[in-house]
C-alpha positions in Angstrom: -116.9 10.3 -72.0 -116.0 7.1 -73.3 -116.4 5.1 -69.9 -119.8 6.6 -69.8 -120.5 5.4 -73.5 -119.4 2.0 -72.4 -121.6 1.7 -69.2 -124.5 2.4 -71.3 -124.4 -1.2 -72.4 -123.5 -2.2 -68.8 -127.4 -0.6 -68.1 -128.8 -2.2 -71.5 -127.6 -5.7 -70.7 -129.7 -5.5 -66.8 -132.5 -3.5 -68.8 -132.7 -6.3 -71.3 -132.7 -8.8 -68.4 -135.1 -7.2 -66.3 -137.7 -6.3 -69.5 -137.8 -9.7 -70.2 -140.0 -10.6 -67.0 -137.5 -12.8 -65.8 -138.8 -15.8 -63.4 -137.9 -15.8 -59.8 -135.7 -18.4 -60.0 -134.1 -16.5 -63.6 -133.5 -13.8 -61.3 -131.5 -15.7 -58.5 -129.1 -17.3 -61.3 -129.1 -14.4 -62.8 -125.2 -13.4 -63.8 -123.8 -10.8 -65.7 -122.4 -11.7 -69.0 -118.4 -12.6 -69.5 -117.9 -9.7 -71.3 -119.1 -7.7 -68.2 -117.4 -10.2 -65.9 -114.0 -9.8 -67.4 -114.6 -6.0 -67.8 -115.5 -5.6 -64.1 -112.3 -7.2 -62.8 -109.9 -5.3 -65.1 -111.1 -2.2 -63.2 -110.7 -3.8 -60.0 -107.4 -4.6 -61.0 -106.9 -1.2 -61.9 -107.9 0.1 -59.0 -106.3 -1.6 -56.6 -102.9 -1.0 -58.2 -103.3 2.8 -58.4 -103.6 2.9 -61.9 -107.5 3.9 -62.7 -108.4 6.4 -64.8 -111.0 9.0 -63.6 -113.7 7.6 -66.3 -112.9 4.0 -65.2 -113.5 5.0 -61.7 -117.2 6.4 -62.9 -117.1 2.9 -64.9 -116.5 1.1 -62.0 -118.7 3.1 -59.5 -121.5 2.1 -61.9 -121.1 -1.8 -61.9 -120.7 -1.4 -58.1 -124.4 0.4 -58.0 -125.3 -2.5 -60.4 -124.2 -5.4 -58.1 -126.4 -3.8 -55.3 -129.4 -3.4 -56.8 -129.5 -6.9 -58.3 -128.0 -8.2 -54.5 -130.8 -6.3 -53.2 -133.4 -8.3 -55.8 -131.9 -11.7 -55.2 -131.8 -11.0 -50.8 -135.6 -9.6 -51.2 -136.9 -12.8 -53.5 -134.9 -15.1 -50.8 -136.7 -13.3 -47.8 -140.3 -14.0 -49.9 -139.2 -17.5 -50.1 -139.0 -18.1 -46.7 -141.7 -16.4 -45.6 -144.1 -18.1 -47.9 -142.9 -21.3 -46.6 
């Protein structure tokens, strides 16, 4: 239960981000913060040495649903971009 306590402030930080109407350009740039950088390679590192709890599996499966969803934003703004042009 404690990974899942701790991704809640994974979805608060893009929550926060997203509620505050970000610009197109604030969306592009956008990165997460170092907390949630460092955090997000200590699982990887976990992972790829075998040594990953369950919970931090969950943990990590969440920042992995994360990265897509903003990838997804930043691809879709690009696509706009170039079509407006």
């Amino acid at each position: 239960m404690a990974a899942k306590r701790r991704t809640n402030w994974l979805t608060e930080e893009i929550a926060n981000f997203l509620a505050s109407c970000p610009s197109r350009e604030q969306l592009l740039s956008y990165h997460p913060s170092v907390p949630t950088q460092e955090r997000g390679r200590e699982l990887l590192e976990k992972s790829k040495s075998g040594r990953i709890t369950a919970d931090e599996q969950w943990e990590l499966d969440q920042f992995e649903h994360v990265e897509m969803l903003m990838q997804l934003i930043k691809a879709r703004l690009r696509v706009e971009k170039v079509v407006r042009s």
